[in-house]
N, C-alpha and C positions, 0 to 999 in steps of 0.2 A: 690530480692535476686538472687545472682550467680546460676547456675545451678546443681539443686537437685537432685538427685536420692536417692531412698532406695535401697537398695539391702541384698541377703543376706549376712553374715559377712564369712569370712574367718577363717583360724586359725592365719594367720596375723592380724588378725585386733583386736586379744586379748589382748595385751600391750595394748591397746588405748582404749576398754570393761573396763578392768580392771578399770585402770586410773578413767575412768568415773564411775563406782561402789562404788570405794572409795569417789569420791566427790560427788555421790546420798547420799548415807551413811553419810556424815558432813550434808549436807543441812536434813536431818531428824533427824539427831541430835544424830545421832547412829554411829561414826566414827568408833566405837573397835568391832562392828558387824561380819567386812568383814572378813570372816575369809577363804577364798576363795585366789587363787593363779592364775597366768596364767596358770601353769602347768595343772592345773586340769579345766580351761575352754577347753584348746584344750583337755584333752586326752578324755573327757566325752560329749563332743558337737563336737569333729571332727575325732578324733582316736577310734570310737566304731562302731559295725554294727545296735546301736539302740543308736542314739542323746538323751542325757537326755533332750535337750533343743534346740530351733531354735532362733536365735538372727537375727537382720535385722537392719544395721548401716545406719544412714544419712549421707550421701557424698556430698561436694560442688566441685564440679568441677574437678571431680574425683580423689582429693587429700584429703581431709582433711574431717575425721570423725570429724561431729560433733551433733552425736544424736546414740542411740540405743536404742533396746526394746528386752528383752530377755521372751520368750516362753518357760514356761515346761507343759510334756504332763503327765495327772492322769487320772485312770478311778474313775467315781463312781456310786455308785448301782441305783442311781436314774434315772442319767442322759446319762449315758455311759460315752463314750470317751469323755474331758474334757481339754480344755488349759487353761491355769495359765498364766497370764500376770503378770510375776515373779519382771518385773521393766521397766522401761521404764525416759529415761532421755535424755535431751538437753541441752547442751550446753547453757550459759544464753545468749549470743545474738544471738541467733538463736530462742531464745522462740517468741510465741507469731506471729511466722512468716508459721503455717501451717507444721511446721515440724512435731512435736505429731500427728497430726491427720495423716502424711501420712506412720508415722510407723503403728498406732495404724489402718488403716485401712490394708496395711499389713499382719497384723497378722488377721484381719476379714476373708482377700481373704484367708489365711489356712486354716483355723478353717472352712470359708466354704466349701472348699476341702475336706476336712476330715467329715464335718458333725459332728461338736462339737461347745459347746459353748466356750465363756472366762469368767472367773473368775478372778476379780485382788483384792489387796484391797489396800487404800488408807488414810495415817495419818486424822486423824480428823480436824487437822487446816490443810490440803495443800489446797493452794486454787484452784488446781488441779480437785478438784471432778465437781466446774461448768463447767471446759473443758467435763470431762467426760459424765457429764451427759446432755449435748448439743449432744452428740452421741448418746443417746438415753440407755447411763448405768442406771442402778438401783443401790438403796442403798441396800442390802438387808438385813444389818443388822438393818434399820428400817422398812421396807417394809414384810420382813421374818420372824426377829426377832430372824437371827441367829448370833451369838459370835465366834469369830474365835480365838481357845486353842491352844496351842503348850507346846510338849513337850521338851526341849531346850536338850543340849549334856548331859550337867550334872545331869540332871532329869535321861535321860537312863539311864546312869549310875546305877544310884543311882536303878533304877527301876530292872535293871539286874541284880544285885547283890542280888534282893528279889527273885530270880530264886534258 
């Protein structure tokens, strides 16, 4: 392969985050999901004194994005400070060639900087999970036996209005 680097992303390099968000979202089969803008990737990951998120792009030859992994940071009571491997995606000719692993280690060297673990999770048919877990991931929705709920926009709603 031409020459890799990761690095982290820019507020430029959002048009091209995007782009690739939308087509993670078709290949899961969830196109009308994205309900996300560039506007609001820069103002909340580069225009704040506190990043909701760290994104870390794959570059060939220092022109051309073709991979991303975006990072959000949560505490929780167990475990403390906590990163979210929010998404992570490559370009299809670039799979299969080391790129995943070298975002998805990346985001390790944070997380070990910081002294947190990562949390992701992943569709039941991707065949994505034997990458994962050749890094040494756990299921832990078999292993734990925990279910991951969500309460979507229109639930709030609905749930504020019982206020």
């Amino acid at each position: 392969m031409a020459n890799l680097d990761i690095r982290p992303a820019k507020k430029e390099d959002m048009p091209t985050v995007l782009r690739m968000i939308k087509e993670l979202a078709t290949y899961e089969r969830m196109p009308e999901a994205v309900l996300i803008d560039e506007a609001s990737l820069i103002k909340y990951g580069f225009e704040t004194d506190s990043p909701m998120f760290a994104c870390y792009v794959a570059e060939v030859n220092q022109s051309k994005i073709v991979g991303f992994a975006i990072y959000t940071f949560c505490y929780t009571t167990w475990v403390g400070r906590l990163m979210f491997l929010q998404d992570i995606f490559i370009e299809e000719d670039y799979r299969k060639l080391g790129v995943g692993k070298k975002l998805i280690l990346a985001g390790a060297k944070l997380a070990h900087e910081i002294g947190c673990q990562i949390d992701f999770r992943v569709k039941s048919w991707n065949p994505a999970s034997k990458f994962y877990k050749s890094l040494g991931a756990v299921d832990i929705t078999i292993e734990e036996d925990w279910h991951i709920f969500r309460f979507d926009r229109d639930t709030i709603s609905k749930l504020v209005e019982l206020l």
